[in-house]
C-alpha positions as a Markdown table, in Angstrom:
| # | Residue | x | y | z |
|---|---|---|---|---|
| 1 | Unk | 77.0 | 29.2 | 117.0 |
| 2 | Unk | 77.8 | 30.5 | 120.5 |
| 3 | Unk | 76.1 | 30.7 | 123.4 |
| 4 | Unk | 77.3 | 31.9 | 127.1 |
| 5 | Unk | 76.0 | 31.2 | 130.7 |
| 6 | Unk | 75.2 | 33.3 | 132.8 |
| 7 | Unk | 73.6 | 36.7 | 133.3 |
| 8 | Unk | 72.6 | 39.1 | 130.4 |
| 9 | Unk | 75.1 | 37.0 | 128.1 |
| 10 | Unk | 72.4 | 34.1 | 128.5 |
| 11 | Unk | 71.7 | 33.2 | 124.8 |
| 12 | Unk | 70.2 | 30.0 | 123.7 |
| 13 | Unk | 71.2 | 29.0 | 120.3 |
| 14 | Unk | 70.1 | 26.0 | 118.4 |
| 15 | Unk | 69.2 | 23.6 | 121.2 |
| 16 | Unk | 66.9 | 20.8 | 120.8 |
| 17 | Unk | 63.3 | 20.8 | 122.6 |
| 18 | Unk | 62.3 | 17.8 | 124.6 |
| 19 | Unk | 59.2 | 17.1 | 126.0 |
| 20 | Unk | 58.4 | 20.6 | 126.4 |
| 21 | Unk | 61.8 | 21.6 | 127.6 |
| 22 | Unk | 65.3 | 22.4 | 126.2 |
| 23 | Unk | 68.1 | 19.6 | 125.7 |
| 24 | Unk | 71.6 | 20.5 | 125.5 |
| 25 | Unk | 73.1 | 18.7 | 122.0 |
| 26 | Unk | 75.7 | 16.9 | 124.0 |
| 27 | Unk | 72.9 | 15.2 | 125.7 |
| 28 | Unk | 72.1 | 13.1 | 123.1 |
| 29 | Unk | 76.0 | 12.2 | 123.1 |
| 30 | Unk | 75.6 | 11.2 | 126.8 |
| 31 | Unk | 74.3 | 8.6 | 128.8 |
| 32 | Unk | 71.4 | 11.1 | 131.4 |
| 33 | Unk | 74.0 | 11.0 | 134.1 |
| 34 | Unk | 77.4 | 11.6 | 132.5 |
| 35 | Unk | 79.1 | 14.2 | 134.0 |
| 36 | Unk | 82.6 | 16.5 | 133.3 |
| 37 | Unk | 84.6 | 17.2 | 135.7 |
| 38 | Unk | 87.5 | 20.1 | 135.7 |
| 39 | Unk | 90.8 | 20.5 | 137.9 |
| 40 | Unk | 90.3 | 24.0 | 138.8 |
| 41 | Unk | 93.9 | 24.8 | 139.5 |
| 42 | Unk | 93.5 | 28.1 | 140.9 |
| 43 | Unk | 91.0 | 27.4 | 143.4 |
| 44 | Unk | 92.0 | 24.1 | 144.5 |
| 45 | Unk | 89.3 | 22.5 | 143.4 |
| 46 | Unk | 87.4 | 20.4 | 140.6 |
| 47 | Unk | 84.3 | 21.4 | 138.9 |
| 48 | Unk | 81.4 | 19.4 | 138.3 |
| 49 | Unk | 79.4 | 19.8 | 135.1 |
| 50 | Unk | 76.1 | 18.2 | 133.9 |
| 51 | Unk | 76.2 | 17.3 | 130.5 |
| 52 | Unk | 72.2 | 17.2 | 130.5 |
| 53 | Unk | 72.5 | 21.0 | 130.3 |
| 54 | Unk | 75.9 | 21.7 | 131.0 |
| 55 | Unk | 75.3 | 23.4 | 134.2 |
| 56 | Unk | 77.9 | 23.7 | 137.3 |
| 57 | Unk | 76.5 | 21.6 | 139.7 |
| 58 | Unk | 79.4 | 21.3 | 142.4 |
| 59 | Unk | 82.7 | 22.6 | 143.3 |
| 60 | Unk | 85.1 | 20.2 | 144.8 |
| 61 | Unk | 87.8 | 21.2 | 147.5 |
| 62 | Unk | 91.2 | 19.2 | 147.2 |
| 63 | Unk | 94.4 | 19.7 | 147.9 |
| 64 | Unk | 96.1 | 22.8 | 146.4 |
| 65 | Unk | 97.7 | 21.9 | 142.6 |
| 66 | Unk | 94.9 | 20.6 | 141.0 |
| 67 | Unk | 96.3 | 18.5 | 138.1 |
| 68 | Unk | 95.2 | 15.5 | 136.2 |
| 69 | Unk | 91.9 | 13.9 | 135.9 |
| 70 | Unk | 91.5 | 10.5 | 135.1 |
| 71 | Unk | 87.5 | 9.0 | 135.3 |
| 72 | Unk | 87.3 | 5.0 | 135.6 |
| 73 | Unk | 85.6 | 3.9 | 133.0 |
| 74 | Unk | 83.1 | 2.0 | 134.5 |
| 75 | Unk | 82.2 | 5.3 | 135.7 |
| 76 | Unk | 82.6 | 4.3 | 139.7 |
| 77 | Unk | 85.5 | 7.0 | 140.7 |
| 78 | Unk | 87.3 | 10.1 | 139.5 |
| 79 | Unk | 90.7 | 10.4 | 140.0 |
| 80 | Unk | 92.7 | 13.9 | 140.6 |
| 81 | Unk | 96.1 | 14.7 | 141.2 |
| 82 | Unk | 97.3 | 17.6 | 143.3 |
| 83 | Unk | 100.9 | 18.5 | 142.1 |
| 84 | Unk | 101.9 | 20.8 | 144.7 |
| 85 | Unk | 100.4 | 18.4 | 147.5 |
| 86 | Unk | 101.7 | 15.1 | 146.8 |
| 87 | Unk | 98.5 | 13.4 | 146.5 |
| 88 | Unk | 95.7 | 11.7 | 144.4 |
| 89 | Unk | 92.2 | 12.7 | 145.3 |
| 90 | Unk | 89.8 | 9.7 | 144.7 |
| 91 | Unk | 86.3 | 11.1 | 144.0 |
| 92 | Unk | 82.5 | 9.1 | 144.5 |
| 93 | Unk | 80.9 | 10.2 | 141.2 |
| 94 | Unk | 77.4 | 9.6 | 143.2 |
| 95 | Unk | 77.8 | 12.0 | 146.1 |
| 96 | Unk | 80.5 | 14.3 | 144.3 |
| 97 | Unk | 83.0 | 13.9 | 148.1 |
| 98 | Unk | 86.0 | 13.0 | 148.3 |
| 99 | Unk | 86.2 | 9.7 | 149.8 |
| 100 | Unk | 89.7 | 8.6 | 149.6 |
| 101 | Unk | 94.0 | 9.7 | 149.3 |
| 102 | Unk | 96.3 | 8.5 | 148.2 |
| 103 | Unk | 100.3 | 10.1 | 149.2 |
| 104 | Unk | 102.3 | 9.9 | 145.7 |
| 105 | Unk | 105.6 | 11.3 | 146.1 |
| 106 | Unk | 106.6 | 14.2 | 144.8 |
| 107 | Unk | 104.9 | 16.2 | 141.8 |
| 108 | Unk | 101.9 | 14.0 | 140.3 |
| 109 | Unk | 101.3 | 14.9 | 136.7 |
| 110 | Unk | 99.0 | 13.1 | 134.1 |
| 111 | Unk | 96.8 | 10.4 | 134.8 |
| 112 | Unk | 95.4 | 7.7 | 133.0 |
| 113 | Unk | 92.7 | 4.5 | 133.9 |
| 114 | Unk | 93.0 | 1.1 | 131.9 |
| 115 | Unk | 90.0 | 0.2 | 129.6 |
| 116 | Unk | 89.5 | -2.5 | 132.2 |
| 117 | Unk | 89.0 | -0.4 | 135.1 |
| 118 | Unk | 91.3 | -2.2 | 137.2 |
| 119 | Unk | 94.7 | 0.2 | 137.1 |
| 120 | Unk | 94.9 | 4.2 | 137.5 |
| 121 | Unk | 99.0 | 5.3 | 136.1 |
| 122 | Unk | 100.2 | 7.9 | 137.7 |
| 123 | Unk | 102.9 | 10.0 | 136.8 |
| 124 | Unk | 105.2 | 11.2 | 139.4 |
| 125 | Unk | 107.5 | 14.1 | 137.6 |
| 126 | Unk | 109.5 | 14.6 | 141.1 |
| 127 | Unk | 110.4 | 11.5 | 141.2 |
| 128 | Unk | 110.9 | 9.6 | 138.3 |
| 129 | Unk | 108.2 | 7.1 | 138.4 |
| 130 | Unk | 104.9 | 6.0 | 137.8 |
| 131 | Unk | 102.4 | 4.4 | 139.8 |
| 132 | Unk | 100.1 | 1.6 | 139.3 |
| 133 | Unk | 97.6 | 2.2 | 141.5 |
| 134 | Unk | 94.8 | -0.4 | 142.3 |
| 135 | Unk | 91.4 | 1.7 | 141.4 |
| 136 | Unk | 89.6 | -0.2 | 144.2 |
| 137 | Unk | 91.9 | -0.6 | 147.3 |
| 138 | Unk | 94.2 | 2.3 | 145.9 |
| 139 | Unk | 97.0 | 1.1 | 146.8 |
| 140 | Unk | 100.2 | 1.1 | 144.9 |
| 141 | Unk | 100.9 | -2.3 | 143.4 |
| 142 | Unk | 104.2 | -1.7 | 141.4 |
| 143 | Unk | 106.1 | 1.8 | 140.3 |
| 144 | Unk | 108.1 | 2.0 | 136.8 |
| 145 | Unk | 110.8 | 4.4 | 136.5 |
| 146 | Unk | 111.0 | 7.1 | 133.9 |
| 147 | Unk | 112.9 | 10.3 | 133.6 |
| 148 | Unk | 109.9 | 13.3 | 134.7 |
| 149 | Unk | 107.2 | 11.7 | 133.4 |
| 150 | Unk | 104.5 | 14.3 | 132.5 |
| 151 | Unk | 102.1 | 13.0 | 130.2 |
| 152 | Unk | 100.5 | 9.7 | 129.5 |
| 153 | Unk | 98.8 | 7.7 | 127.1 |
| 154 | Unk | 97.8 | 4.0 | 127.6 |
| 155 | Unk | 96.9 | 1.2 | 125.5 |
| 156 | Unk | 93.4 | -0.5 | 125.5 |
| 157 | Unk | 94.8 | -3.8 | 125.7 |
| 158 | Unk | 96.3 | -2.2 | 128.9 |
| 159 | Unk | 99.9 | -3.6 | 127.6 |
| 160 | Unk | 101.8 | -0.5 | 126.6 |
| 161 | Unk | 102.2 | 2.8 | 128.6 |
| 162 | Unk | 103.5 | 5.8 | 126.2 |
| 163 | Unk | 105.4 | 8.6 | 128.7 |
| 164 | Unk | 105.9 | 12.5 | 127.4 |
| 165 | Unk | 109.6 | 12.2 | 129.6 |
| 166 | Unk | 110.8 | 15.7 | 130.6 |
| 167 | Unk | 113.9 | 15.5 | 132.0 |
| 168 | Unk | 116.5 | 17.5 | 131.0 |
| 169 | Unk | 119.1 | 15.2 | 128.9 |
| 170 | Unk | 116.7 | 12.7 | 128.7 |
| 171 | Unk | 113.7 | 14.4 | 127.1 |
| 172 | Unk | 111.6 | 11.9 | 124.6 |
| 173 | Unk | 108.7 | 9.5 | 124.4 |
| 174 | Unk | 109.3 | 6.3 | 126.3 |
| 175 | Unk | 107.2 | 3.3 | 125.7 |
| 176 | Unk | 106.7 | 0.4 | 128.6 |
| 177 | Unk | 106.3 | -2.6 | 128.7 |
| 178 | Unk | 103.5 | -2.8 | 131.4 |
| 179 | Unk | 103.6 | -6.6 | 131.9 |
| 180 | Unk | 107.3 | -6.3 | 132.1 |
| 181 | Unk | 107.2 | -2.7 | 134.0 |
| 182 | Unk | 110.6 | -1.9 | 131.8 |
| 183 | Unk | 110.8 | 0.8 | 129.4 |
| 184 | Unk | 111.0 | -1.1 | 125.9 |
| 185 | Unk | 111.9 | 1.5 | 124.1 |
| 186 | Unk | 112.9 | 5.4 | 124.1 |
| 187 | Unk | 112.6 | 7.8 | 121.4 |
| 188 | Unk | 114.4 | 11.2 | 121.7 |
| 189 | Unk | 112.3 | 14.4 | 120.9 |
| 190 | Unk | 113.7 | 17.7 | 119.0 |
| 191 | Unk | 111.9 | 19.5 | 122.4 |
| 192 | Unk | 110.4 | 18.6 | 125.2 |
| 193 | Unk | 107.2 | 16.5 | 125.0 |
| 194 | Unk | 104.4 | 18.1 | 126.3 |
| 195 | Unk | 101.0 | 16.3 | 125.3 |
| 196 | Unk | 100.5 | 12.3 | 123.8 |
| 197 | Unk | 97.8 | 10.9 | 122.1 |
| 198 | Unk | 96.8 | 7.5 | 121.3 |
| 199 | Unk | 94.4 | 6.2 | 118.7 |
| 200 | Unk | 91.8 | 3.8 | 120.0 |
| 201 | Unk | 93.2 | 1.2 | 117.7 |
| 202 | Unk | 96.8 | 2.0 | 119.1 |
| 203 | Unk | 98.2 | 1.9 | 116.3 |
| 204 | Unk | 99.2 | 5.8 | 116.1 |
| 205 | Unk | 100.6 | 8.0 | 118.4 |
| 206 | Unk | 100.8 | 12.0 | 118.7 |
| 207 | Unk | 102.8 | 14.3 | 120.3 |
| 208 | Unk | 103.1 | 18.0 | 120.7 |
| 209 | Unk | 106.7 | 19.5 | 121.7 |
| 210 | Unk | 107.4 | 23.0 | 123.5 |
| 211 | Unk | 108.4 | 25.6 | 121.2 |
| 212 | Unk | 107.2 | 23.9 | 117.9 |
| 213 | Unk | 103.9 | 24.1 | 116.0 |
| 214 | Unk | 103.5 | 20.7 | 114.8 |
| 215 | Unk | 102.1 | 17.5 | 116.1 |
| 216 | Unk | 104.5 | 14.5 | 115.3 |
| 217 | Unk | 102.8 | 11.5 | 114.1 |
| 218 | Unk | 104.1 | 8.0 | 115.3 |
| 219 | Unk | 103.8 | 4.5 | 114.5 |
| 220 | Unk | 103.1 | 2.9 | 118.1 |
| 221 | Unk | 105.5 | -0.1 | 117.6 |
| 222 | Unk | 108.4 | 0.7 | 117.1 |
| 223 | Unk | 108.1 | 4.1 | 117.6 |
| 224 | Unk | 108.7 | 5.8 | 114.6 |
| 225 | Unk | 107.8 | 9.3 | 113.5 |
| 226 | Unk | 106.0 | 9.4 | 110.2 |
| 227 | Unk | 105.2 | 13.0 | 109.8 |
| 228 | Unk | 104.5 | 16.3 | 111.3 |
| 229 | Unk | 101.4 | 18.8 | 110.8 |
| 230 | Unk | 101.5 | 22.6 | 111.2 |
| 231 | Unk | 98.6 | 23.3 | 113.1 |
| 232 | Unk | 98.2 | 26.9 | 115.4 |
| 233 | Unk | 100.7 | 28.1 | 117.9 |
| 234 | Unk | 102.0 | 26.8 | 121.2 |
| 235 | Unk | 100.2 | 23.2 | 120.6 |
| 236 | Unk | 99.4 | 21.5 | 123.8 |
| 237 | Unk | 96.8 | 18.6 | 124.6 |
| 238 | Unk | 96.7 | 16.1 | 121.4 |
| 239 | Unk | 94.0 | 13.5 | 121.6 |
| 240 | Unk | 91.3 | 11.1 | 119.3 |
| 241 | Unk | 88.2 | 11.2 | 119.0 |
| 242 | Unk | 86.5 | 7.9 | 120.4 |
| 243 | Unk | 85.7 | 6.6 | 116.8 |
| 244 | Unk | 89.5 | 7.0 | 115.4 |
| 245 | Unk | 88.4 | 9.4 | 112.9 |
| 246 | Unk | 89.5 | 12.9 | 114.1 |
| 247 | Unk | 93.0 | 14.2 | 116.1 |
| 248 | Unk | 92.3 | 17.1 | 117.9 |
| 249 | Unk | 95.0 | 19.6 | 119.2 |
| 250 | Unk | 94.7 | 22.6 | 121.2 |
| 251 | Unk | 96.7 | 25.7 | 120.7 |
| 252 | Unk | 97.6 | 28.0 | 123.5 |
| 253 | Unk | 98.8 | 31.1 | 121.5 |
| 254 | Unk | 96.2 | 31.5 | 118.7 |
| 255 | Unk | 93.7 | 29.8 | 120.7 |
| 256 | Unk | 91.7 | 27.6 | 118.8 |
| 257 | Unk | 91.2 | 23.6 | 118.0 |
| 258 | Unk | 93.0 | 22.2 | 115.0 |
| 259 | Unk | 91.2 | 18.9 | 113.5 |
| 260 | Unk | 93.1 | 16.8 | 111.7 |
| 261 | Unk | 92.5 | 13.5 | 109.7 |
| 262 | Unk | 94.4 | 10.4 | 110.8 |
| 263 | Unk | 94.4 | 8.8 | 107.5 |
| 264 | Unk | 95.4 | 11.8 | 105.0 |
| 265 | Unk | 97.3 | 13.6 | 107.9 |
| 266 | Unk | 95.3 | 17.1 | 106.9 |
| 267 | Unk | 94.4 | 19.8 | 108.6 |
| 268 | Unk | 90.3 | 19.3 | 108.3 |
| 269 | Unk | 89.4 | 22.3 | 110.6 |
| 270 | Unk | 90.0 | 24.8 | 113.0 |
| 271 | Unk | 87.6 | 26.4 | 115.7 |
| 272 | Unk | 88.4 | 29.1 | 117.5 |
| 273 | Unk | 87.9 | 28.6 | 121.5 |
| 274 | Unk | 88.6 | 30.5 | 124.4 |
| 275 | Unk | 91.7 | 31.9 | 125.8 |
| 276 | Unk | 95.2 | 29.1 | 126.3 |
| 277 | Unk | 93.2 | 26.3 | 125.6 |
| 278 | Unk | 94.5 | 23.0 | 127.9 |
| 279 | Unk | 92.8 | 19.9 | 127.6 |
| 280 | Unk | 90.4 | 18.4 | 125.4 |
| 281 | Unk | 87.4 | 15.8 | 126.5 |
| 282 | Unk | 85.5 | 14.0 | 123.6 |
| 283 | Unk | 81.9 | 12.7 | 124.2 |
| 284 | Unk | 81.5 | 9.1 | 123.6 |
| 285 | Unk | 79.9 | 9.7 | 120.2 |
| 286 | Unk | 82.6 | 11.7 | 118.7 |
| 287 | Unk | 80.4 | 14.7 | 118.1 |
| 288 | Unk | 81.6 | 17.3 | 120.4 |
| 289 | Unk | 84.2 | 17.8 | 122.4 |
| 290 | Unk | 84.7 | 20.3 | 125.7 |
| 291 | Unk | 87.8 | 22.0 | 125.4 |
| 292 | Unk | 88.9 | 23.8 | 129.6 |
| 293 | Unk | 89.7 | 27.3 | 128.2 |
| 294 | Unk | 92.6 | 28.3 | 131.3 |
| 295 | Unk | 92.6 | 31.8 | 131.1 |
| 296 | Unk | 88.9 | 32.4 | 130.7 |
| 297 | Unk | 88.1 | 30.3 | 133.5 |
| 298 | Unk | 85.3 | 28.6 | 130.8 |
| 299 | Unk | 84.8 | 25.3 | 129.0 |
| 300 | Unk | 83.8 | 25.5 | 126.0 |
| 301 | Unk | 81.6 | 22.9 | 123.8 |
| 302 | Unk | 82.8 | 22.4 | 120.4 |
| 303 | Unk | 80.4 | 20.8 | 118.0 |
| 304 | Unk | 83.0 | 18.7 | 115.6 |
| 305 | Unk | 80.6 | 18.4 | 112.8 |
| 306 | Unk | 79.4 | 21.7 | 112.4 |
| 307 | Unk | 83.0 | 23.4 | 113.6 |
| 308 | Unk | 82.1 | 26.1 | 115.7 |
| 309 | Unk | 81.2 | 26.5 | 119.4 |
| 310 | Unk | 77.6 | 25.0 | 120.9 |
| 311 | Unk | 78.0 | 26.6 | 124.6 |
| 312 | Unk | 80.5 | 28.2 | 126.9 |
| 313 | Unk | 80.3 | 27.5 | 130.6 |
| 314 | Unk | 81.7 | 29.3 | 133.2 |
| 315 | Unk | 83.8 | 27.7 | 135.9 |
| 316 | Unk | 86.2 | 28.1 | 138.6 |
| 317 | Unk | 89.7 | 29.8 | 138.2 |
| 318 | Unk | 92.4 | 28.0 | 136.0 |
| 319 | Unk | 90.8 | 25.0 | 134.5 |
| 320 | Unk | 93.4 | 22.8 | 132.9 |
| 321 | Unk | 92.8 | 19.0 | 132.8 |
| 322 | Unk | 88.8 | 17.4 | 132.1 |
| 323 | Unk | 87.6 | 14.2 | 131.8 |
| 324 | Unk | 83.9 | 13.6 | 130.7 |
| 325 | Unk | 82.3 | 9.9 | 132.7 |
| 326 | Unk | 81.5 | 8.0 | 129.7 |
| 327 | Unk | 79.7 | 5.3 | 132.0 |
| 328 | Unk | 76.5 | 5.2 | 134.3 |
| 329 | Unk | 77.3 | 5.5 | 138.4 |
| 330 | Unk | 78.2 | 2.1 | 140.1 |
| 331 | Unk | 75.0 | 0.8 | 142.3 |
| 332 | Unk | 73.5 | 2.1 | 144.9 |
| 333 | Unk | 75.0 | -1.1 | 147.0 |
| 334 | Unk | 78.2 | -0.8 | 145.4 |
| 335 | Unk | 78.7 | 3.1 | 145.8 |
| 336 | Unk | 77.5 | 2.4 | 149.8 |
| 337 | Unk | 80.1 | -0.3 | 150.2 |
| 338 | Unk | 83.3 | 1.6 | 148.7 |
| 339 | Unk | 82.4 | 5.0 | 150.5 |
| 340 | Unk | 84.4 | 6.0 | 153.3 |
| 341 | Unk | 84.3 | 9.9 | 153.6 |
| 342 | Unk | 81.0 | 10.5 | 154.8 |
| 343 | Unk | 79.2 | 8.1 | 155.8 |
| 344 | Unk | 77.2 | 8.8 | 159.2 |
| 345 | Unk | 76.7 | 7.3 | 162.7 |
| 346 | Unk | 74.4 | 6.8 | 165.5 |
| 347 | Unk | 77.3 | 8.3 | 167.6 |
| 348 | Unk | 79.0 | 11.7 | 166.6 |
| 349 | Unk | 81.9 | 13.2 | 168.2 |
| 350 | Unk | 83.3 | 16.8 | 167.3 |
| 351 | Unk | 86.6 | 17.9 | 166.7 |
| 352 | Unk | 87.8 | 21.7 | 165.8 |
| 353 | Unk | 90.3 | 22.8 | 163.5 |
| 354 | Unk | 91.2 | 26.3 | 164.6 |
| 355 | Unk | 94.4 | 28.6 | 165.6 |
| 356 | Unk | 96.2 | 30.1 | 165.7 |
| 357 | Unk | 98.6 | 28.2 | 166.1 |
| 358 | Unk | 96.8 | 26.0 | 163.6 |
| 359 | Unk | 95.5 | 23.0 | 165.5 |
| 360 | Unk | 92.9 | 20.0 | 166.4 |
| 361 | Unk | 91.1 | 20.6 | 169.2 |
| 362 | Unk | 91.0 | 18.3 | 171.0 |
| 363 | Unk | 94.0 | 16.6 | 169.3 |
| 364 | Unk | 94.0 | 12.9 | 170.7 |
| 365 | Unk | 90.3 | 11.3 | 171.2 |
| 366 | Unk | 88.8 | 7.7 | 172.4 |
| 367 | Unk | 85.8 | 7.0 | 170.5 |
| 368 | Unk | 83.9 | 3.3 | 170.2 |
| 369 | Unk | 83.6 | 1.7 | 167.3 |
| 370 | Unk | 80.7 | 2.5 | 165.1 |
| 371 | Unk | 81.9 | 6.2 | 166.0 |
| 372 | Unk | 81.3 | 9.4 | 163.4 |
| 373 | Unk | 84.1 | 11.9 | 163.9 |
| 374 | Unk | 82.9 | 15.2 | 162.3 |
| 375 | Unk | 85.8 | 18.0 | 161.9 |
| 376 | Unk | 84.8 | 21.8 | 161.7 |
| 377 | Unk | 87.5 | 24.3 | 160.5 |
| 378 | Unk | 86.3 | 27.0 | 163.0 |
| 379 | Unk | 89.7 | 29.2 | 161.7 |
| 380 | Unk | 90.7 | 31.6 | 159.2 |
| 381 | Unk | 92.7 | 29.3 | 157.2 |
| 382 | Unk | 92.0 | 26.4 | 155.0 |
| 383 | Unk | 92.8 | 23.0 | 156.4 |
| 384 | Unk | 92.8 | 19.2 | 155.5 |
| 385 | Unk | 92.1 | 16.1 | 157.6 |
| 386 | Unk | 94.3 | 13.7 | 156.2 |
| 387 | Unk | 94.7 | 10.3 | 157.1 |
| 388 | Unk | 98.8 | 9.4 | 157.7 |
| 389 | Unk | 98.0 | 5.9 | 155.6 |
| 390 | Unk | 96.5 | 7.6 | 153.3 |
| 391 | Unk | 92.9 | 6.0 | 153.8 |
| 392 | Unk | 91.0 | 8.7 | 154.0 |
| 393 | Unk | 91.1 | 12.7 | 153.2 |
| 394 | Unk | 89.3 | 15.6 | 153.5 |
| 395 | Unk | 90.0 | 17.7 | 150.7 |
| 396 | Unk | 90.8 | 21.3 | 151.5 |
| 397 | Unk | 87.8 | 23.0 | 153.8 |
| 398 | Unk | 87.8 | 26.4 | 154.3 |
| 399 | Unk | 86.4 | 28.0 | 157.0 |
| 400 | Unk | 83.2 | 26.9 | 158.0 |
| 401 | Unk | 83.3 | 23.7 | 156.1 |
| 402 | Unk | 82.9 | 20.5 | 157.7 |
| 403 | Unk | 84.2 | 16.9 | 157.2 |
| 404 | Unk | 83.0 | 13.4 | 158.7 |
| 405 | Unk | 84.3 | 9.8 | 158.7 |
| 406 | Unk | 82.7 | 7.1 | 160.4 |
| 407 | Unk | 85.6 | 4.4 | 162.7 |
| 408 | Unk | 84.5 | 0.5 | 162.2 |
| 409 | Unk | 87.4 | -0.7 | 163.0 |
| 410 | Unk | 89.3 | -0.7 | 166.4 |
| 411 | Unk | 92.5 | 0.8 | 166.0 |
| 412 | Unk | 94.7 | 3.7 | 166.5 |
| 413 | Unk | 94.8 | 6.4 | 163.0 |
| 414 | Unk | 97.3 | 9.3 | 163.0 |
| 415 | Unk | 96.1 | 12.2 | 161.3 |
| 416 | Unk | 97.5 | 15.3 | 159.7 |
| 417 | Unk | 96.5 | 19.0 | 158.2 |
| 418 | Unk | 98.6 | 18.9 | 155.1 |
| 419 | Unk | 99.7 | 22.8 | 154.9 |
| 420 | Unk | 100.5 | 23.0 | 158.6 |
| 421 | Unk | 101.5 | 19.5 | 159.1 |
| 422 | Unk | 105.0 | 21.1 | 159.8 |
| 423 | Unk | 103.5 | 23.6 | 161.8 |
| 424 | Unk | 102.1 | 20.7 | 164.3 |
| 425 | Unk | 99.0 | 20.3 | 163.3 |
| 426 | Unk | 98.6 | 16.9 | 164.0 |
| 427 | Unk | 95.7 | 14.3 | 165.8 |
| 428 | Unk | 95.4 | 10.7 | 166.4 |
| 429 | Unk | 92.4 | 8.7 | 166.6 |
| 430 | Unk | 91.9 | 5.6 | 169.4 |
| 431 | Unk | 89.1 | 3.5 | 168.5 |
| 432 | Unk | 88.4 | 0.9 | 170.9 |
């Protein structure tokens, strides 16, 4: 069954009535506050979706290049890369804000959390590395190298790091030895890797290639390839469902989800979705799956037992990477403590973004501490306010949008607008 969002194309299909009012099927999937969120590339910006109904609740601005999503799993932040901006967005699930950046280097790609919550991987195509990020200070505690790292997959012991390596020459699947930080082992590919996928066990690892329609199975250790399945063309994202009993592949020409079976290594299903299918987010019961459909600017719910589409959502332009929060929000006290975007003040202080030329107005200030600084973008264009330590960032605001950050601490903090940084458009703080 099928059923669309929005407008006259509002059908509702097979949902389940609760108390007098309708229940989405992934509900029952979901703990009441999961949400998915959805790099909207084209708008610079991450979705927010309900799964009690599946509704768009939010729109997130960040840095242009929306990329990978990674959701801790203790369900206390979302993390989102931002390949054409250098950066990792760090998201408060409770308020939906931005509340922290992190600078990367160049190109972030794929991101991945450990099981433990502790560690967020990031990895850096431009420059050959990946980043072990702590998820709570985020800061970067050690980089690995690896040739244009694109995609990765992670094990839950937190031991082993699988890499989809891009780099011309040196194109394969490298495995590394987190403890160690060294690659272990690297195992050439007939094309470049796109997609990995890990069984929860982690005993089995997938991988879909440019220009082939198969999904290579591995043994995780050594890596050794131990068969390949057709599926449809162009296969891209490759993941398991949560129980281990279902790969799922997406395929960007014929547009559909191929299910496959672990154990036999058959071809169980295929669902047709919307148009280039990118990445695929399981719910935590194994029953459905939302599938970001790029060139429809939709995410589609796939029921996995039935094999046909629940819903269809609409979203913003260019969704690519999702992840679904499998976990209830951190505590009121915790969430309060860890915030840092927004939090308010008895004392407020205004500053304008505006141009052109594009600038802060006034650019330097002296504020006490305890001080609420609140930037407006009064201009035309869209601007950032982006901590030079990488503390604290904005997100992208367009015009009219505003942006607080309350100063405890005495200090000086240099500031920047990240698309007209080399314009000038600079600003320091003085806290006394």
């Amino acid at each position: 069954m099928r059923v669309f969002c929005g407008g006259a194309r509002l059908m509702w299909i097979g949902l389940l009535l609760v108390s007098g009012g309708f229940l989405s099927p992934a509900r029952s999937a979901q703990q009441a506050s999961a949400k998915l969120y959805v790099a909207e590339f084209q708008q610079n910006s991450v979705g927010v979706i309900d799964s009690r109904d599946n509704s768009v609740i939010k729109h997130i601005p960040i840095p242009k290049g929306a990329h990978g999503v990674a959701i801790l799993p203790d369900g206390s932040k979302v993390f989102v890369s931002s390949d054409e901006s250098g950066v990792i967005s760090v998201i408060d699930p409770r308020t939906d804000e931005v509340t922290g950046t992190i600078r990367t280097g160049k190109q972030p790609h794929g991101l991945v959390a450990s099981a433990d919550s502790r560690h967020v991987y990031a990895a850096i195509f431009g420059d050959d590395q990946i980043l072990e990020i702590d998820a709570h200070t985020l800061k970067v505690v050690r980089t690995f190298d690896a040739p244009q790292p694109h995609n990765l997959a992670l094990s839950r012991d937190g031991k082993t790091l699988f890499v989809a390596a891009q780099k011309p020459g040196n194109t394969g699947i490298a495995r590394i030895d987190v403890p160690a930080g060294v690659i272990k082992e690297m195992v050439p590919t007939a094309t470049v890797p796109r997609s990995l996928g890990l069984s929860p066990d982690g005993t089995i690892l997938c991988a879909t290639l440019f220009d082939r329609n198969d999904v290579d199975i591995y043994t995780s250790a050594p890596l050794t390839k131990t068969a390949s399945v057709t599926v449809g063309t162009a296969p891209h994202h490759v993941t398991f469902t949560p129980d281990g009993k279902l790969i799922l592949v997406l395929n960007q020409v014929t547009n559909d989800l191929t299910m496959i079976n672990p154990k036999t290594q058959a071809v169980v299903g295929t669902v047709p979705v919307g148009k280039k299918p990118h990445w695929i987010a399981p719910t935590a019961d194994s029953k459905y799956a939302y599938v970001s459909d790029e060139s429809s600017n939709e995410v589609s719910l796939v029921d996995l037992e039935d094999k046909d589409i629940e819903k269809v959502i609409t979203v913003g332009g260019g969704p690519r990477k999702i992840a679904l929060q499998m976990s209830a929000f951190p505590s009121e006290s915790r969430a309060s403590t860890e915030r840092t975007g927004t939090a308010m003040s008895a004392q407020r202080v205004m500053v304008s973004m505006q141009g052109p030329p594009p600038q802060f107005v006034p650019e330097t200030i002296t504020i006490e501490s305890g001080t609420t600084v609140e930037w407006v973008n009064n201009g035309k264009n869209v601007h950032t306010v982006t901590d030079d330590a990488g503390d604290w960032d904005s997100g992208s605001l367009s015009p009219g949008e505003k942006y607080a950050h309350l100063f405890s601490d005495k200090g000086t903090y240099h500031y920047h607008c990240i698309p007209h940084d080399a314009m000038g458009m600079v600003g320091t703080i003085i806290v006394k």
